[in-house]
C-alpha positions as CSV (number, residue, x, y, z in Angstrom):
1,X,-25.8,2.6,18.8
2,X,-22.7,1.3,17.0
3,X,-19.4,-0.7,17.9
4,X,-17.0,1.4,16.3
5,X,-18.7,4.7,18.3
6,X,-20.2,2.9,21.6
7,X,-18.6,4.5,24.4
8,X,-18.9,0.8,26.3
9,X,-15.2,-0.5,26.4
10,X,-16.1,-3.1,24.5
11,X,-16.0,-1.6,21.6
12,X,-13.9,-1.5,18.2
13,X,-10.7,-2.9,15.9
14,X,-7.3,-1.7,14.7
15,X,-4.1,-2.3,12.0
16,X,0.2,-2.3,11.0
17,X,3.0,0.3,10.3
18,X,6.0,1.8,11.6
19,X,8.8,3.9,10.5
20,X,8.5,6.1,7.0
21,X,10.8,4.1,4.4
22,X,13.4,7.0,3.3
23,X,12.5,7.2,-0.5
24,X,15.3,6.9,-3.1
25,X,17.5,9.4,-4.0
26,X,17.0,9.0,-8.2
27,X,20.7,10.4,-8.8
28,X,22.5,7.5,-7.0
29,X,21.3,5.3,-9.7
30,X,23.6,7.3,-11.9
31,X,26.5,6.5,-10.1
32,X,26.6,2.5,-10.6
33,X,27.4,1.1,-13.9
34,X,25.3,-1.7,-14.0
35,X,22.3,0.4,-14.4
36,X,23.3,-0.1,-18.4
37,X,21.4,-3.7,-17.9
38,X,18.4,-1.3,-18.1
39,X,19.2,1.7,-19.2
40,X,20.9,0.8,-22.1
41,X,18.4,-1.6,-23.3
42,X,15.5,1.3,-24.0
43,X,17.7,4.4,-23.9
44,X,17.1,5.0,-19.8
45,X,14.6,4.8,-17.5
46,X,11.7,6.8,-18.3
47,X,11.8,5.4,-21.6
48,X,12.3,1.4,-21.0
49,X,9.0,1.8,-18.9
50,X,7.6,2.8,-21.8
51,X,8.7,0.4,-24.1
52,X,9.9,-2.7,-21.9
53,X,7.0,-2.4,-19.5
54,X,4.3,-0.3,-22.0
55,X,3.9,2.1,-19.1
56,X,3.1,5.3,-20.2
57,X,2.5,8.4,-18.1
58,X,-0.9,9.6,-17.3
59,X,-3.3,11.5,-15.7
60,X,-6.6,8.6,-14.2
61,X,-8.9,9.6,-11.2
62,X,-6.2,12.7,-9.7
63,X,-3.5,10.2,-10.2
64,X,-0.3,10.7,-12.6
65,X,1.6,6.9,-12.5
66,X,0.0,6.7,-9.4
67,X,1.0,9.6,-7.6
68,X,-2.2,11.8,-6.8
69,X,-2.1,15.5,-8.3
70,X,-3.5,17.1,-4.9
71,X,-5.4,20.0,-6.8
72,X,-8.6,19.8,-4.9
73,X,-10.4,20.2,-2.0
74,X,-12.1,17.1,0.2
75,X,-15.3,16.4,2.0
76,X,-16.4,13.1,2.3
77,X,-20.7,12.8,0.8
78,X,-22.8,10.7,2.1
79,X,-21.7,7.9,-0.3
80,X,-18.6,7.8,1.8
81,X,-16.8,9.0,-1.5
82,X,-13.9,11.3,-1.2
83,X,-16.0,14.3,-3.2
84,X,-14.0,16.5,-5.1
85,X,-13.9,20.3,-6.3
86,X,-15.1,19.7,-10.1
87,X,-14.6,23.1,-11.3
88,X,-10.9,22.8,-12.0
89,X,-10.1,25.7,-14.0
90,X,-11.4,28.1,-11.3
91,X,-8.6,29.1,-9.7
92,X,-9.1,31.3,-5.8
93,X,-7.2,34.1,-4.4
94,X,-4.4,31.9,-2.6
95,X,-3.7,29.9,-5.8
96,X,-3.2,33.4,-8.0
97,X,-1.1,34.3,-5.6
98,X,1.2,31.1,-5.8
99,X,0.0,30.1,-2.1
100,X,-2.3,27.1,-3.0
101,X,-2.9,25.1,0.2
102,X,-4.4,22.2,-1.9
103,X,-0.9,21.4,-3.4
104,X,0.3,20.3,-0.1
105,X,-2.3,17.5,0.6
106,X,-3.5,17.0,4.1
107,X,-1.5,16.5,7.2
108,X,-2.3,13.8,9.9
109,X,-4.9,16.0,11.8
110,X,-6.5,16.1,8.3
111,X,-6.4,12.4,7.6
112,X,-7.5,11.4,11.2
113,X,-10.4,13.7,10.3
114,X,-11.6,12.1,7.4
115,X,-10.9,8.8,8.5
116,X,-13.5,8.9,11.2
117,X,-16.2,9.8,8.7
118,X,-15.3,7.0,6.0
119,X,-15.7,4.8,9.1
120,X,-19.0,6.4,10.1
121,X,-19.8,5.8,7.0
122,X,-19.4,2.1,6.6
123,X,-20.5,1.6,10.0
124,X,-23.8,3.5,9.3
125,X,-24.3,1.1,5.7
126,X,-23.9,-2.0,8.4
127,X,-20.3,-3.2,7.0
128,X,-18.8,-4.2,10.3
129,X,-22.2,-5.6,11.6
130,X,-20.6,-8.9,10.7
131,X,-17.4,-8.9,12.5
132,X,-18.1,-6.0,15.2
133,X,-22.1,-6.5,15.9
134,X,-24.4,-4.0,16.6
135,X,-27.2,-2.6,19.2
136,X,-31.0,-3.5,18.9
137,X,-33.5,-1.4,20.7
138,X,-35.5,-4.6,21.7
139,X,-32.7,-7.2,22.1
140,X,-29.6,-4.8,23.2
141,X,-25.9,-5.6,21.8
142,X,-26.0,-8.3,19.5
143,X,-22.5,-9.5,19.2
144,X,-20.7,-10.6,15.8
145,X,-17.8,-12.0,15.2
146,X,-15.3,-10.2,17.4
147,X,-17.8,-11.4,20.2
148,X,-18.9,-9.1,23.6
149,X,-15.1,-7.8,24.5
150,X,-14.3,-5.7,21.5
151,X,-11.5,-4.3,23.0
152,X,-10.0,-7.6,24.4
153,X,-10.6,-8.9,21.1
154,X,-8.6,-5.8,19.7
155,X,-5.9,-6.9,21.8
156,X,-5.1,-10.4,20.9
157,X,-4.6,-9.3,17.0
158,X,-2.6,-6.4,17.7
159,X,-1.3,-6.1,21.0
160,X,-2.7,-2.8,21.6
161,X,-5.3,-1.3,24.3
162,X,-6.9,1.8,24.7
163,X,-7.7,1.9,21.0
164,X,-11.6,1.8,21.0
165,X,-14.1,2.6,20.9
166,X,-12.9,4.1,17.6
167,X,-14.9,7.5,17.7
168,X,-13.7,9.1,20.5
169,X,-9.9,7.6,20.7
170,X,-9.3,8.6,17.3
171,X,-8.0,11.9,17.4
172,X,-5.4,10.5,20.1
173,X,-4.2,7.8,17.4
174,X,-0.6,7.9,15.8
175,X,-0.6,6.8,12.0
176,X,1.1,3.7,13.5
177,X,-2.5,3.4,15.1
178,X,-4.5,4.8,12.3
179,X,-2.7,2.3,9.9
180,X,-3.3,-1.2,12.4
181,X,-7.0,-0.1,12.7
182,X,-7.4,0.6,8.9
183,X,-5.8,-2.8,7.9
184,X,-7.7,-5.0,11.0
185,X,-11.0,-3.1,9.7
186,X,-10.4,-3.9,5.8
187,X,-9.6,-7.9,6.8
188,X,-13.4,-7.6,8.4
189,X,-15.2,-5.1,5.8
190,X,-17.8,-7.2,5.0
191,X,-20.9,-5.4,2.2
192,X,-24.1,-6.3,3.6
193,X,-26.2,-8.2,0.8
194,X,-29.2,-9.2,2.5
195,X,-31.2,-8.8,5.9
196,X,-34.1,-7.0,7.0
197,X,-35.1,-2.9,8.5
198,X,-36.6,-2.8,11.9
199,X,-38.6,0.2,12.3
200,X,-39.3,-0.6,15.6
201,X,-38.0,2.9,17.2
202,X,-36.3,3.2,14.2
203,X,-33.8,1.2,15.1
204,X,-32.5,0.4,11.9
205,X,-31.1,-2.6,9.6
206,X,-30.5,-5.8,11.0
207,X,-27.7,-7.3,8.2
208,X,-27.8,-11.3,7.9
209,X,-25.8,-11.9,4.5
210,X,-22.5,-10.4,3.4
211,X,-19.9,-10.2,0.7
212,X,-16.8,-10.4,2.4
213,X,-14.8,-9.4,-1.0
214,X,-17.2,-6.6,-2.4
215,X,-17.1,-5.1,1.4
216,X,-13.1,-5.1,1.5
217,X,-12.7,-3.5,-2.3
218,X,-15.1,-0.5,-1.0
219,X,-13.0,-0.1,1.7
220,X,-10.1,-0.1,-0.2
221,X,-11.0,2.5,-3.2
222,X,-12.8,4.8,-0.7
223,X,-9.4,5.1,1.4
224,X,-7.0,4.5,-1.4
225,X,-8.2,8.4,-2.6
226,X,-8.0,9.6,0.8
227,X,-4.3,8.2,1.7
228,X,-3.1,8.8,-1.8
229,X,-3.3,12.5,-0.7
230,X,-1.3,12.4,2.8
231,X,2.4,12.4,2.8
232,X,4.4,11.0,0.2
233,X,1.6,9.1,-0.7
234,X,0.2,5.6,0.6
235,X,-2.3,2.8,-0.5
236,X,-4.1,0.1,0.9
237,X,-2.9,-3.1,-1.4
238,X,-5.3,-5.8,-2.2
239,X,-3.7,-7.7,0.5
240,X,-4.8,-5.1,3.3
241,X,-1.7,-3.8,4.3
242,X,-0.8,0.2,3.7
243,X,2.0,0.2,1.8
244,X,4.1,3.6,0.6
245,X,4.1,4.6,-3.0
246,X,6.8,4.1,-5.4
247,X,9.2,6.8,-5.8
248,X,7.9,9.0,-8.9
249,X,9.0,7.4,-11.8
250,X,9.5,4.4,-10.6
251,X,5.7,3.0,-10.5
252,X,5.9,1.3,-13.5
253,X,7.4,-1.5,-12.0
254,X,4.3,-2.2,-9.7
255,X,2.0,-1.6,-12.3
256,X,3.2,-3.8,-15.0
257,X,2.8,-7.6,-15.5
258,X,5.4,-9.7,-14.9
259,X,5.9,-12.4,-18.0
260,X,4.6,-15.6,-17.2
261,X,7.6,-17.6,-16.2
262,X,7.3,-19.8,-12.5
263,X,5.1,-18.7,-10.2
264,X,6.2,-20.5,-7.4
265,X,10.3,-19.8,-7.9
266,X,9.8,-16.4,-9.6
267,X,6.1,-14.2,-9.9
268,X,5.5,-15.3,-6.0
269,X,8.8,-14.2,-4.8
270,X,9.0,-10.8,-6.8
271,X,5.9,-9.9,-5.4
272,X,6.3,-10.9,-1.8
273,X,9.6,-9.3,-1.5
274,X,7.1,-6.2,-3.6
275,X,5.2,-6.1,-0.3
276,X,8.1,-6.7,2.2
277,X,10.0,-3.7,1.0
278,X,7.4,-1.3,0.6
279,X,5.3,-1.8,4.3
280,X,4.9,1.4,6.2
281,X,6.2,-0.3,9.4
282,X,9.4,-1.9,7.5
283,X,12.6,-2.5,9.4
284,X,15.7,-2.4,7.7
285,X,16.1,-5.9,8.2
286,X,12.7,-6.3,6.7
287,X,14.2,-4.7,3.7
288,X,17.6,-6.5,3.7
289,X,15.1,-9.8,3.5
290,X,13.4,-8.0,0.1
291,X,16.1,-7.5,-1.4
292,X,18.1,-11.2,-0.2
293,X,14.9,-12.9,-2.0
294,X,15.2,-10.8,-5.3
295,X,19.0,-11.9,-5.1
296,X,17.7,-15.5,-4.8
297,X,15.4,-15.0,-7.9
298,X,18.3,-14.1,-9.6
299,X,20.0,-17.0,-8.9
300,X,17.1,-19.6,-10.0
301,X,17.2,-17.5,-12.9
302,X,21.2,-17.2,-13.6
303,X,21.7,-20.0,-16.7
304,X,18.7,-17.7,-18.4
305,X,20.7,-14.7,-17.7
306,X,23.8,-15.7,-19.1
307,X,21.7,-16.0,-22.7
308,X,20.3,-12.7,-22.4
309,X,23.3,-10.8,-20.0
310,X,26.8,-10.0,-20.8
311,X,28.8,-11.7,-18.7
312,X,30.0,-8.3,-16.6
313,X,26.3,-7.1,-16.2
314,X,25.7,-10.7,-14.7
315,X,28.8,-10.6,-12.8
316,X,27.8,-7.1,-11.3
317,X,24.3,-8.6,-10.0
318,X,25.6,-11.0,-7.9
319,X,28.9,-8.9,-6.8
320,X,25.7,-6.8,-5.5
321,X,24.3,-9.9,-3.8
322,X,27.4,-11.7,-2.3
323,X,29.5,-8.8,-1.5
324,X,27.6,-6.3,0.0
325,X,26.0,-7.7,3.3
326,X,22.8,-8.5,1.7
327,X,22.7,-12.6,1.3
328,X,26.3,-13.1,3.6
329,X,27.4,-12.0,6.8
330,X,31.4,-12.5,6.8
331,X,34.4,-10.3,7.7
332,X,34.9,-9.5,3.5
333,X,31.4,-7.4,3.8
334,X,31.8,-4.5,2.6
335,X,28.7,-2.6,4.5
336,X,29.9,0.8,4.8
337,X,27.4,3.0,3.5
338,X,23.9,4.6,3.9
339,X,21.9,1.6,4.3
340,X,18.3,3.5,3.7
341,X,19.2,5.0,0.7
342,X,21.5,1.7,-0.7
343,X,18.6,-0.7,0.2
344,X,16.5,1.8,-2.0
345,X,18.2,2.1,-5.0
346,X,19.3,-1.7,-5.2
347,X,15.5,-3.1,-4.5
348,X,14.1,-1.1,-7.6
349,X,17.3,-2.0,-10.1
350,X,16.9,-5.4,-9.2
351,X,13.5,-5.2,-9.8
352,X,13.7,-3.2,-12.9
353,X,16.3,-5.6,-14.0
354,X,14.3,-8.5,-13.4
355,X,11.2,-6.9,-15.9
356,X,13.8,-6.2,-18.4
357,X,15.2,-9.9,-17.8
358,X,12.4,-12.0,-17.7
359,X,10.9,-9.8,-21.1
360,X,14.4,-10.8,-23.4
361,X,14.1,-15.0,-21.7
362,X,10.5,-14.6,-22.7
363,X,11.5,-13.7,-26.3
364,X,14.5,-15.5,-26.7
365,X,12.2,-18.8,-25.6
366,X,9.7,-17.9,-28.1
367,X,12.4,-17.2,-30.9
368,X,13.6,-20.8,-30.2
């Protein structure tokens, strides 16, 4: 018997999200005029990726710049992998007819389904033995990390009850529930390196050494292919949480480098207000915070930019900033809009414009 599908109370973890983030709307970034900062250094957007960022577009693993081509069917093997049709040029009744179902991805029913047999998977290969413990036939529940109370322990990291055990509560989950159980589970996915098999009844592996790190990247590549296909698309980031994926198009900016500048005033920022914006569960106020500390990068940045900006284009980044309810809250707001889609479309020009930015300060310094 394990945690994750005891039906003792005591049994099992969970994880984060909230509301879907409303995905840009691509046109609107036609109607400011500041999006000459980056379009008009590499003749638009498609093609600055490809030259500012070296981006190029591409087909790796089902994934074109990261968004999954859905043009095959799932099962999950016994590897836990996310197995795939691999005769791709045989096409079946409903796709001659123009009706493929595959196109579509899964829905929520579909992902819950697979979930639970990832999890039986890593549960059967002793990955949670570590954290969640596991039954004996000679010495009964031996307890890990979590301790006896799986479900009070459940509790106290994410406020939730009636979660576990995982097996038979799944189907009831929402993907707010789905999500705080995949992102508790991949913080205690632990690969088990070491430990011995008592055959005893064949009762099965006791695990006594594990690699916290391998255990978590497993987790995350097996349901990285599995939540790349639901939705609009999601990912597990290296830091555990599900985030959603970049409007198509737009992924360059997540998948290239930043130039090494100041980690601590610049790279560290960028990226936390990265993973601040794009959370499943993300308020808007969540997002007004992303898009303040870009604002403020901006600002530790502003003598550079005034070497590599025309003074209107810098003007315009800050009249963004200061005048639109993002870093003040004063009467001369002006905060009359759609505050979804605006947060949207400012968050990835200012990050586009910080690439393009921090690329001409790293070649003017060099040039000096």
């Amino acid at each position: 018997t394990q945690p994750l599908s005891s039906t003792n109370q005591s049994s099992a973890p969970t994880l984060y999200c909230g509301d879907r983030i409303q995905h840009l709307q691509h046109d609107s970034m036609r109607c400011c005029p500041i999006l000459r900062v980056v379009a008009g250094l590499a003749g638009g957007v498609r093609v600055w990726q490809t030259f500012v960022l070296g981006v190029r577009r591409r087909t790796k693993r089902g994934v074109v710049m990261g968004r999954p081509t859905r043009t095959s069917v799932l099962h999950i093997d016994e590897s836990g992998s996310v197995a795939r049709n691999m005769d791709r040029n045989r096409k079946y009744y409903s796709e001659r007819k123009g009706r493929d179902p595959k196109v579509a991805g899964i829905d929520f029913e579909g992902l819950l389904r697979f979930s639970k047999k990832l999890l039986l998977y890593f549960e059967k290969e002793g990955y949670f033995q570590k954290s969640l413990g596991f039954t004996c036939v000679d010495q009964g529940f031996i307890p890990g990390e979590f301790g006896h109370d799986l479900e009070g322990a459940v509790f106290l990291k994410l406020g939730k009850s009636g979660l576990t055990p995982i097996q038979s509560k799944i189907e009831a989950y929402s993907d707010e529930d789905l999500f705080d159980m995949l992102e508790l589970l991949y913080d205690h996915c632990a690969k088990p390196i070491g430990g011995y098999f008592h055959d005893w009844n064949d009762c099965g592996w006791h695990r006594d050494a594990f690699d916290l790190n391998a255990g978590r990247k497993e987790f995350r590549e097996k349901f990285n292919e599995l939540l790349s296909i639901y939705g609009d698309g999601f990912e597990l980031s290296n830091d555990g949480e599900v985030l959603e994926f970049a409007p198509t198009g737009l992924e360059g900016l997540f998948e290239a480098e930043l130039p090494d500048h100041d980690p601590d005033n610049v790279e560290k920022r960028i990226e936390a207000a990265r993973s601040k914006f794009r959370r499943h569960h993300a308020s808007l106020d969540d997002r007004r915070e992303a898009l303040r500390e870009l604002a403020d990068v901006f600002e530790f940045l502003r003598p550079k930019l005034k070497a590599v900006l025309s003074k209107d284009d810098e003007s315009d980044l800050f009249n963004i900033a200061n005048n639109f309810g993002i870093r003040h809250h004063n009467q001369r707001q002006k905060t009359d809009y759609d505050k979804p889609i605006w947060y949207s479309w400012v968050f990835y020009f200012y990050l586009a414009t910080l690439h393009a930015s921090l690329r001409l300060i790293s070649k003017r310094e060099k040039s000096e």
